[in-house]
C-alpha distance (Angstrom), angle and dihedral (degrees) to the residues before:
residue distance angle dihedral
X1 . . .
X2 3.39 . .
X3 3.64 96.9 .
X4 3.39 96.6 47.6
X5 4.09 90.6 58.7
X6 3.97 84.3 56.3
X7 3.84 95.1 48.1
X8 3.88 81.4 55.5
X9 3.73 101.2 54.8
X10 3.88 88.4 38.8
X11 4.03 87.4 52.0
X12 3.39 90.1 47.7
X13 3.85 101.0 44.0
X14 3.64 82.6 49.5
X15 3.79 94.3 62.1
X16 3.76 86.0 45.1
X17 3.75 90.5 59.7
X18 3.99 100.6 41.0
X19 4.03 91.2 46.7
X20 4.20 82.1 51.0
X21 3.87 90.5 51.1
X22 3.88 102.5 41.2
X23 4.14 78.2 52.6
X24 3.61 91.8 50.7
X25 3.80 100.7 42.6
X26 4.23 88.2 40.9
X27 3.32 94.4 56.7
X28 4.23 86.6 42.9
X29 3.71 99.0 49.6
X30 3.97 99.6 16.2
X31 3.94 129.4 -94.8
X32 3.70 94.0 -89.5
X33 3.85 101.3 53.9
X34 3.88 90.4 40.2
X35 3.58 81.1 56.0
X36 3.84 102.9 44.3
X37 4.02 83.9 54.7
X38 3.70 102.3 52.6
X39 3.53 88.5 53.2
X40 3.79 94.0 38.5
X41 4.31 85.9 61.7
X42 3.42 88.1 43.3
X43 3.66 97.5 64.9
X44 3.69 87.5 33.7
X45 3.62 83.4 60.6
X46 3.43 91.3 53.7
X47 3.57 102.3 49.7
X48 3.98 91.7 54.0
X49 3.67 95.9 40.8
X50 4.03 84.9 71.4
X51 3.75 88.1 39.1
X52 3.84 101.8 48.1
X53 3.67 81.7 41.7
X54 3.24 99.8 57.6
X55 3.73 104.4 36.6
X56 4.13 83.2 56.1
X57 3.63 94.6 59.1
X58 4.05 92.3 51.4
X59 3.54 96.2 43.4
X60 3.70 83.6 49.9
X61 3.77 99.4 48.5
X62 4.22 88.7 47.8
X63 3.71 91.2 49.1
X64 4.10 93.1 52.4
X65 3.59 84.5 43.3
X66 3.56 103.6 60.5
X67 4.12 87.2 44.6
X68 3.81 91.8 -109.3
X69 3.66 124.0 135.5
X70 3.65 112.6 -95.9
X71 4.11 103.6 -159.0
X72 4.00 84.1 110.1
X73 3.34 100.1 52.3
X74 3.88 89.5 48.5
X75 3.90 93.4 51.6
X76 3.41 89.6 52.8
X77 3.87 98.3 48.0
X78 3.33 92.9 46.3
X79 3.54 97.5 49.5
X80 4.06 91.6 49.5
X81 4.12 87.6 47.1
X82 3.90 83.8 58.9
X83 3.11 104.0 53.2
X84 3.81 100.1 39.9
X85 4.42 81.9 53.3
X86 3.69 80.2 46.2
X87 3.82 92.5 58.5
X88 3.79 87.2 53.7
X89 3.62 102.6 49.7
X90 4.08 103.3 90.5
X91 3.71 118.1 -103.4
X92 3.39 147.0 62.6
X93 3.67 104.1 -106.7
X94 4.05 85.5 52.1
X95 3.94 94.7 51.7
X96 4.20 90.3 45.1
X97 3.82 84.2 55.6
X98 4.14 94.3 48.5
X99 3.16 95.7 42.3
X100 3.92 92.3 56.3
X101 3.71 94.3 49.3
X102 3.68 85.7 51.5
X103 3.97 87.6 64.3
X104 3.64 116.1 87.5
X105 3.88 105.2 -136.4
X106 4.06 82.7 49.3
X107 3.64 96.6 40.9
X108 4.00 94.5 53.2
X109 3.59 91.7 43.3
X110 4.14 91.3 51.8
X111 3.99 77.3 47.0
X112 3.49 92.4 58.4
X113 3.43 90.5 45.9
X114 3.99 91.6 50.5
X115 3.49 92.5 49.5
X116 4.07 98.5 53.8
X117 3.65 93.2 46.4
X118 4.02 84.3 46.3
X119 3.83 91.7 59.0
X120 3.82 98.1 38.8
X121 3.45 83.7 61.0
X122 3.28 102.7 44.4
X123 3.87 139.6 53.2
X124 3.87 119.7 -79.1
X125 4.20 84.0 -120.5
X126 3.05 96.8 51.1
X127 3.72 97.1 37.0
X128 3.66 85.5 58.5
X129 3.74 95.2 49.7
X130 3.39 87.6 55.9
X131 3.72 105.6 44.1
X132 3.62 106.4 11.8
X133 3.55 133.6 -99.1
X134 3.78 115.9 -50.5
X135 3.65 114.5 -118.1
X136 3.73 118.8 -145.7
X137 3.99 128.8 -160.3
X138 3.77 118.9 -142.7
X139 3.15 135.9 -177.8
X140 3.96 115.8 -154.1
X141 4.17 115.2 -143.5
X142 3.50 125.0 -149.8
X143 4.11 114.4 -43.3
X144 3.68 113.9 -130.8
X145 3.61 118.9 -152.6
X146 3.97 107.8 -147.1
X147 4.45 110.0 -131.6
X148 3.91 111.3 -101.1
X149 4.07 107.4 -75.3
X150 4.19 91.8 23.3
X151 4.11 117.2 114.2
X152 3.43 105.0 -129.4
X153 3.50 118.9 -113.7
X154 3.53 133.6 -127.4
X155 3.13 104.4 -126.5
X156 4.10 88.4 80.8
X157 3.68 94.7 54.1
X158 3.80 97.9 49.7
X159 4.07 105.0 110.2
X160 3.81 115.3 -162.7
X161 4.13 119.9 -142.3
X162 3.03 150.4 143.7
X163 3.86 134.0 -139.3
X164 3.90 118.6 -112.8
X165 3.83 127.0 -178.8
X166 4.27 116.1 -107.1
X167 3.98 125.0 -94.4
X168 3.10 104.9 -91.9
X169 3.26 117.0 -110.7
């Protein structure tokens, strides 16, 4: 509940800040033009919402039916299909944001993004049903080999890495 009471004030806060731009940009460029804009993104908007939708579902489809996991693809359609309904909320503000996510070095970065928050949420199974298994580079230090009668220790066996994200493909 308490989230939702925050998603409120940012809502609202928002509409305080796109009514302040519009007013700021109007009075800039003139009522009219301002206007002509807001409604040119809007059906801009429109036009990719169908077109980012659409794309989505195919890549989708072709990624489920070559048997490869298909948590990339859905990122990235869902980060185009936001900011195309982005583009048709009214404002300023809103349209900046769309258009962003529409840019490819943004939108794989917000898919990135999308995906980490995705698997912290998430279980690792799942996570790596989803996205694919998670490849990790190690590097192995210097083996010791314990004397005759000695337990080895674990300090020899302990392999330092790190996780890194697939080439892509």
């Amino acid at each position: 509940m308490r989230g939702l009471g925050w998603a409120a004030i940012g809502a609202f806060l928002l509409v305080i800040a796109e009514i302040t731009v519009f007013v700021l940009v109007a009075q800039a460029i003139g009522w009219g033009l301002a206007i002509v804009i807001g409604v040119a993104t809007m059906i801009l908007g429109c036009m990719l919402v169908k077109r980012e939708g659409v794309r989505a579902w195919r890549r989708f489809r072709a990624t489920l039916a070559d048997g490869r996991p298909a948590g990339g693809e859905v990122t990235d359609g869902l980060t185009g299909l936001i900011g195309a309904l982005l583009l048709i909320v009214p404002g300023f503000i809103t349209d900046a944001a769309g258009l962003l996510l529409l840019v490819p070095p943004v939108r794989g970065f917000t898919g990135r993004q999308v995906r980490r928050v995705a698997e912290r949420r998430i279980s690792p199974a799942a996570a790596g049903d989803l996205f694919g298994p998670r490849v990790v580079r190690a590097e192995r230090g210097p083996v010791t080999t314990p004397a005759p009668g000695d337990t080895p220790s674990i300090s020899g066996d302990v392999v330092e890495g790190e996780i890194v994200d697939p080439p892509a493909r």
